[in-house]
C-alpha positions as CSV (number, residue, x, y, z in Angstrom):
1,X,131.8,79.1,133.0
2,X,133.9,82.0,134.9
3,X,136.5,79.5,135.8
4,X,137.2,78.4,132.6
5,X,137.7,81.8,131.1
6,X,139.8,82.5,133.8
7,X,141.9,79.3,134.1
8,X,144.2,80.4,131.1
9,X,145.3,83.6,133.0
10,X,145.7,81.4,136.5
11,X,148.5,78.7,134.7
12,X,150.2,81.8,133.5
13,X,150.3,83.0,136.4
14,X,151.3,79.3,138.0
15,X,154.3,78.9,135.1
16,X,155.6,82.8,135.4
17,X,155.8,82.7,139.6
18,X,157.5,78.9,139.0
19,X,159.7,79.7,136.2
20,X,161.2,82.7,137.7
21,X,161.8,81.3,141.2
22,X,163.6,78.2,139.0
23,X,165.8,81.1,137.3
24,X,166.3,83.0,140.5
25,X,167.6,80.2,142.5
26,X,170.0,79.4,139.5
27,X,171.0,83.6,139.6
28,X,172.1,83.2,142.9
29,X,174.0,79.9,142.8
30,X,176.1,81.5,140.0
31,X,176.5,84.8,142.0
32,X,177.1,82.6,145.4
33,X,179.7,80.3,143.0
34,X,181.5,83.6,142.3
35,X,182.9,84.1,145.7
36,X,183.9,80.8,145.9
37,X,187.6,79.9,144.8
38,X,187.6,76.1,145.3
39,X,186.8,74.3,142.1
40,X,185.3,71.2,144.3
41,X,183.6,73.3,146.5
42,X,182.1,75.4,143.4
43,X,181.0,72.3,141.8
44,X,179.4,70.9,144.6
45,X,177.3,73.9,145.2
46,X,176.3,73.4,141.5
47,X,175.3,70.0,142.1
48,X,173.3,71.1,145.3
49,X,171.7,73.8,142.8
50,X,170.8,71.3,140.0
51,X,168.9,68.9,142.4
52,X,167.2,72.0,143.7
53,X,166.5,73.0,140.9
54,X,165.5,69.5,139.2
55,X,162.5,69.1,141.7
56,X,161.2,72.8,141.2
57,X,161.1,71.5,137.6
58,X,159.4,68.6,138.6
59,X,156.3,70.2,140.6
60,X,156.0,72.7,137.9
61,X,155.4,69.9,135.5
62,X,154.0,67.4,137.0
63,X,151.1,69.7,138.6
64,X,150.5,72.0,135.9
65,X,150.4,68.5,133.4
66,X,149.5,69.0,130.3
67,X,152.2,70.3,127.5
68,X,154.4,70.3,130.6
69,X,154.7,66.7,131.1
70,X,155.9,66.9,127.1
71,X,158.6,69.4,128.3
72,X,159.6,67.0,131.0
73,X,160.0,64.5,128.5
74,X,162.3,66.9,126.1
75,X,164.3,67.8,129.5
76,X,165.1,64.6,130.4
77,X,167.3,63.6,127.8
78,X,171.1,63.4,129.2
79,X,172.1,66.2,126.0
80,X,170.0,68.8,127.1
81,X,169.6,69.4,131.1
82,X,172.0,68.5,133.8
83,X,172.1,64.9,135.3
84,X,170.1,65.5,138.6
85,X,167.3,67.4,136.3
86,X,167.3,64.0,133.9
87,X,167.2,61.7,136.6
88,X,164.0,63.7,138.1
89,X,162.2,64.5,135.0
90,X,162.4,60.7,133.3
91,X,160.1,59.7,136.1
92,X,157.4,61.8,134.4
93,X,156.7,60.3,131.2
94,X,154.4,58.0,132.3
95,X,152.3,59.8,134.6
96,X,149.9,61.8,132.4
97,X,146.6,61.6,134.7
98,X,143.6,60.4,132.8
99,X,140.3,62.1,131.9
100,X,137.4,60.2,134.1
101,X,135.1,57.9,132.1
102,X,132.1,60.5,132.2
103,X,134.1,63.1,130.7
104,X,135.1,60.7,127.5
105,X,131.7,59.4,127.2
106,X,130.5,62.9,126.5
107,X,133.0,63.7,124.3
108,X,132.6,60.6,122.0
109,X,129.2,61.0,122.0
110,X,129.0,64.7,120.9
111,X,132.2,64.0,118.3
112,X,129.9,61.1,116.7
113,X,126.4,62.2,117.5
114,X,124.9,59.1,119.1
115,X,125.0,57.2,122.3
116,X,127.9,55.5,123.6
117,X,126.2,52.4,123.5
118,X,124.9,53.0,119.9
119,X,129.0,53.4,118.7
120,X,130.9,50.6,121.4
121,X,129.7,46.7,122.1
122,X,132.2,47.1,124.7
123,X,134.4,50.5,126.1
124,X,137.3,49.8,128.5
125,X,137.5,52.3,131.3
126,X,140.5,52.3,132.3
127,X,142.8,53.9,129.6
128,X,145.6,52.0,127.9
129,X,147.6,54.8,128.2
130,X,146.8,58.9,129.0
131,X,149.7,61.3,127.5
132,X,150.0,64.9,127.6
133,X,147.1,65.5,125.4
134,X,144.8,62.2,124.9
135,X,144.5,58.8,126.1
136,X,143.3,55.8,124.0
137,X,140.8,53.6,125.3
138,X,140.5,50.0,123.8
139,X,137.2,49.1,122.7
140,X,134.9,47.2,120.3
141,X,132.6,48.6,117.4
142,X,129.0,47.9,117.3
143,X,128.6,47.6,114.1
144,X,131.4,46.0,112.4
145,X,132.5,43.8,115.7
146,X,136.0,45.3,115.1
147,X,138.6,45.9,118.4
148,X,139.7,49.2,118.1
149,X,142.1,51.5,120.4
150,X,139.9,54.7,120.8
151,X,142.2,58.4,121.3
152,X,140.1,60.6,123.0
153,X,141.7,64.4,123.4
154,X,141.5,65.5,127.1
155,X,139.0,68.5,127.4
156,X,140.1,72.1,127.3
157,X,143.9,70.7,126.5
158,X,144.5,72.7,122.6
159,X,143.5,75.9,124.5
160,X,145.8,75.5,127.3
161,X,148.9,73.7,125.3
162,X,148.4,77.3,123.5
163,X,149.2,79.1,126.2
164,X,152.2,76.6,127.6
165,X,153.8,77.4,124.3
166,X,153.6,81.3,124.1
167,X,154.6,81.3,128.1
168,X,158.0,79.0,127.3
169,X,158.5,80.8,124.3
170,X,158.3,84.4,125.6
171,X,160.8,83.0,128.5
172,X,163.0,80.9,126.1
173,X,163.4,84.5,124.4
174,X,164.2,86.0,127.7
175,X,166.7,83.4,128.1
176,X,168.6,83.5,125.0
177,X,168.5,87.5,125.1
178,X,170.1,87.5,128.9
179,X,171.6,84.2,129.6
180,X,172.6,81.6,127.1
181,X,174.0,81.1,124.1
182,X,171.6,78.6,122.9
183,X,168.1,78.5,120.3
184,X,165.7,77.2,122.4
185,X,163.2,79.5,120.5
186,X,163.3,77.3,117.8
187,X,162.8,73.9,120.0
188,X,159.1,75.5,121.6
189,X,158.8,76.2,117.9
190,X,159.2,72.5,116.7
191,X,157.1,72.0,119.9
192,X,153.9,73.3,118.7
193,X,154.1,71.8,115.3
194,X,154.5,68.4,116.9
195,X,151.4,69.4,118.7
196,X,149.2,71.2,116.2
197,X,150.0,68.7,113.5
């Protein structure tokens, strides 16, 4: 379909417009800070920024989903973003959405070659759990009357992870050249082997 050969370029677009007005807004709190002589005042400004900031973070992740939500899980460790950003982002780890039912039938089904019905006695629909890239299902085999937990990949998710990754890493690169002093080249790097092991 045209969408779908189109949706790659779209999220690009969605991260790049996002990710830039996230770095902008920080660009002008550290000019704004500049003027500013009072230490309290300066660090309250800061604070302002970082909640800003942290919920700008938040809608990029939580709408765009996918590798995103794994970001938001990376971000919100206390070592690694600022406080307001950890507080914001830990709310996202659970709250992967789900493939509908429909859409994992037919992807079990071509995966295995037979009917749902022929594979499961029984198929929960509601997901155990749905992460950033799959959700598991618990359900019974047919044939060997065995309880299993099913992980079913979300559709279209490899493709798009693919280009999260070269989008944070071209911007991690833009970071490190411009801004900080820190590899974060290296952690979308151990990113992707996590998620094309």
């Amino acid at each position: 379909r045209l969408s779908d050969r189109f949706r790659p370029w779209s999220r690009s677009a969605q991260f790049w417009v996002r990710a830039v007005d996230i770095y902008g807004s920080y660009k002008v709190c550290q000019l704004r800070t500049g003027f500013v002589k009072d230490e309290e005042e300066r660090e309250a400004m800061w604070e302002q920024q970082h909640e800003i900031g942290a919920q700008k973070m938040y809608s990029l992740c939580s709408e765009l989903g996918g590798l995103f939500l794994k970001a938001a899980q990376i971000l919100g460790k206390p070592d690694l973003a600022p406080t307001a950003w950890v507080k914001r982002l830990v709310t996202l780890c659970d709250k992967a959405p789900s493939t509908p039912i429909e859409v994992v039938r037919d992807v079990v089904e071509k995966q295995f070659c037979k009917s749902f019905d022929e594979i499961f006695d029984f198929f929960e629909v509601e997901p155990v759990g749905s992460a950033s890239i799959a959700q598991v299902h618990r359900a019974r085999l047919k044939s060997s009357k065995t309880d299993v937990a099913v992980k079913v990949q979300h559709p279209g998710a490899e493709q798009l992870m693919m280009v999260d990754i070269r989008n944070m890493q071209a911007f991690a690169l833009f970071l490190q050249k411009y801004d900080i002093n820190f590899d974060l080249f290296s952690a979308t790097k151990e990113m992707e082997k996590q998620v094309f092991v």
